[in-house]
N, C-alpha and C positions, 0 to 999 in steps of 0.2 A: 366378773368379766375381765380380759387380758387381751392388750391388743399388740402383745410383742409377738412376732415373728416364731411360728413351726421351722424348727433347724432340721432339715434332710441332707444323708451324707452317704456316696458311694464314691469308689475306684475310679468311674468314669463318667463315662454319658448315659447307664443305663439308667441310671437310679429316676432321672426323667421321666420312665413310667411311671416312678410310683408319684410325682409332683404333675404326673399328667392326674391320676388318680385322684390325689388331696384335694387339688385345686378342683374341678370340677364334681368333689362331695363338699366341700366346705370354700366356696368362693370369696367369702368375709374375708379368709386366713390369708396373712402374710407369710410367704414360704423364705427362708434362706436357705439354697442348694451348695452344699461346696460336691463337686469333683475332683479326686484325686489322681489329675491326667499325670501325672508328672512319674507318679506311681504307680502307676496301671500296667502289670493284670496285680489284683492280690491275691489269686488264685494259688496260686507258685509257691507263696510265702511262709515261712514258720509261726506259730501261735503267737511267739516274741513280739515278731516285727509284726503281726497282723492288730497284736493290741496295742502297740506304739503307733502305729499311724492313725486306730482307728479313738485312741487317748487324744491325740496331739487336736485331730479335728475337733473333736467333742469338746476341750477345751476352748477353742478358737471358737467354736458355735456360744457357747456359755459366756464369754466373752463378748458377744454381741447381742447381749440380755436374750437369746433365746428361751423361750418357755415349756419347749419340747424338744425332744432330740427321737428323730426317725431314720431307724439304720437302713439305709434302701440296700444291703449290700448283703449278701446272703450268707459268704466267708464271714463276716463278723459277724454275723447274727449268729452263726455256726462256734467262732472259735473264740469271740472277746464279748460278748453279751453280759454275761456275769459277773466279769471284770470291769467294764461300763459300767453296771447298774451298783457296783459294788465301789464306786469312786466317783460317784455325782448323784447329790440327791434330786435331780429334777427328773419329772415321767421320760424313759425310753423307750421305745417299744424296735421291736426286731419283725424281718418280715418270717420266718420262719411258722410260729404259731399258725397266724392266719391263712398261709399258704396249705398246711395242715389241715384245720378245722373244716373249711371250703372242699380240698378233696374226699374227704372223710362224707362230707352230703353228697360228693357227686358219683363216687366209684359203685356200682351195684353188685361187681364182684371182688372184691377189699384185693385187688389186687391193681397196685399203684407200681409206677416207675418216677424214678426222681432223675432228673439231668440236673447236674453243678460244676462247678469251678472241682480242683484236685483238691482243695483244703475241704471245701463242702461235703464231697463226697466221703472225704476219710475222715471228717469226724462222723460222720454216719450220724449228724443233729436232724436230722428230717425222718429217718425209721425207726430212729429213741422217740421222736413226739408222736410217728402213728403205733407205734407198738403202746407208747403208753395208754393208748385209748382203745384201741386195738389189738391186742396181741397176738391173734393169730391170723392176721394181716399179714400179705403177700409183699414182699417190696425188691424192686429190681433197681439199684442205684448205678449210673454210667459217669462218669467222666468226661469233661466234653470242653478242654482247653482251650480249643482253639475259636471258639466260639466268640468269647471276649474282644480277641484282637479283631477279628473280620467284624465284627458292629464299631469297636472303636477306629477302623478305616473304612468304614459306610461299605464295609461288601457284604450286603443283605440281600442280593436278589442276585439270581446268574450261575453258571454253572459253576463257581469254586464253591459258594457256600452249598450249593446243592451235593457236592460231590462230596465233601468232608462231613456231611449229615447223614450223606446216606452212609459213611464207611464207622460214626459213632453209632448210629441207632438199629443197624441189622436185627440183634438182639430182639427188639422191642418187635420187631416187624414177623417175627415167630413167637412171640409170647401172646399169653390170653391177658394180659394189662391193659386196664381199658380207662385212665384215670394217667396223666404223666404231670409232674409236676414241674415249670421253670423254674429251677433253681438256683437262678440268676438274674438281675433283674435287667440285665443286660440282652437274656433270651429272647422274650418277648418281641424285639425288635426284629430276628429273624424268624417269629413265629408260624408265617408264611411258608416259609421253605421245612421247618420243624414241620408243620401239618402236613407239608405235600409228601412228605417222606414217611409218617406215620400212617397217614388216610385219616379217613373219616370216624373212623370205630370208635379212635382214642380221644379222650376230653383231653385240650390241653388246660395245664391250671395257672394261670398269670394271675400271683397275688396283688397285685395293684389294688385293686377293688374291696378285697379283703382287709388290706392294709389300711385302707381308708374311712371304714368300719371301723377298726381299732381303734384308730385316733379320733373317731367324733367320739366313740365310749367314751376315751381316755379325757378328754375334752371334758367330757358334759360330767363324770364323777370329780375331777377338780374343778369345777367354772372355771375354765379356760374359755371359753368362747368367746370371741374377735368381736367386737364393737363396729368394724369399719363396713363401711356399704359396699366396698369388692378391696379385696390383699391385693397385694401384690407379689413378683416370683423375682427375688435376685439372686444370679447366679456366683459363682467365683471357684477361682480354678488354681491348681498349684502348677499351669503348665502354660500354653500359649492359649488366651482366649480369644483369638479370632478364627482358631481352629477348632476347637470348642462351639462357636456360636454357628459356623458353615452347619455343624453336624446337627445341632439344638436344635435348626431351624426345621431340621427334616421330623424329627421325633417327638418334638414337644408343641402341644396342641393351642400351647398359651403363649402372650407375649412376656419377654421375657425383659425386665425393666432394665437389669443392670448386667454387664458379667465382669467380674474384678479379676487380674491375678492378687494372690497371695501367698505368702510364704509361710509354709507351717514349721520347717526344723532350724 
């Protein structure tokens, strides 16, 4: 049994869902979330800079005796995964896989749509994982930029986030795709407006839940399992944390013990 701290790390404030997720599968577990507000979008960014920022965390997480490291950020799970796993021996796990595995049960005609950040989408890591299972699997991948910024300045509901969903998703609104995948974990948060603009036909797939599955696996094949009778969630931020915690309050379902700034470079 292990009662050091699940290390969760994304760009910003999305990765929340997946720490909404954890914690409400494994409530024993102590979470540390960093957010990289200072950094955000990583969307934009080159493979370089996207495994230096997503190095520098992981170090600073490992540094504060973490026992897992959970990438809530889909860009890195896409473009610095293997580089991670390949310079720290402690369990990592990415949300990619399970985002995959979960649509793969739900689609009944193998024809899937992915929405992501621009890095996500052009490593094209989400139709390499369903073609590997899959191959002659239908997959419609969009780009959807601007997504990021309006959840990282709370514009999740209203006619701006409705208007720039409907001019990303047209596509999707003529195709037979019946399975969309967030490919962000940042999405989820205007998942609302995503549905009102897709309808009802289409499953949206929020790896949260999937992801959290992972890690009690991950968990129970090392005895990892938390000793304490409820974790707790501390946050920390490379940016302003009182702007961070207005936002926290709206998205994250738990309380949240601490929020630090910190300096990663």
């Amino acid at each position: 049994m292990d009662d050091r701290p699940i290390g969760v790390f994304d760009s910003g404030i999305g990765g929340l869902t997946v720490v909404n997720a954890l914690s409400s599968a494994l409530p024993n577990e102590s979470i540390y979330y960093v957010g990289d507000t200072a950094r955000v979008p990583y969307g934009n960014k080159s493979t370089q800079r996207i495994q230096q920022y997503s190095n520098e965390i992981t170090e600073w997480l490992v540094k504060q005796d973490c026992k897992m490291i959970v990438v809530a950020c889909n860009t890195v799970s896409s473009l610095a995964m293997h580089y991670l796993q390949s310079h720290f021996s402690l369990p990592i796990i990415g949300v990619i896989q399970p985002g995959v595995d979960f649509a793969i049960k739900i689609t009944k005609n193998k024809k899937i749509g992915i929405l992501g950040t621009q890095g996500t989408i052009q490593s094209n890591a989400y139709g390499k994982a369903l073609q590997s299972i899959i191959p002659d699997i239908k997959v419609i991948s969009k780009a959807c930029p601007l997504f990021v910024p309006l959840v990282e300045e709370g514009l999740v509901e209203g006619e701006i986030p409705l208007s720039i969903a409907d001019f990303y998703l047209k596509e999707f609104q003529s195709s037979d795709v019946d399975t969309v995948i967030l490919g962000c974990t940042h999405y989820p948060l205007i998942k609302k407006i995503i549905s009102l603009v897709l309808g009802d036909r289409i499953n949206l797939i929020d790896s949260g839940n999937a992801i959290a599955k992972a890690v009690t696996s991950e968990l129970n094949n090392h005895n990892l399992f938390s000793t304490n009778k409820r974790g707790n969630i501390q946050c920390f931020v490379t940016d302003d944390s009182k702007s961070f915690n207005n936002f926290a309050s709206r998205f994250l379902h738990k309380d949240i013990t601490e929020t630090h700034h910190i300096d990663l470079s």
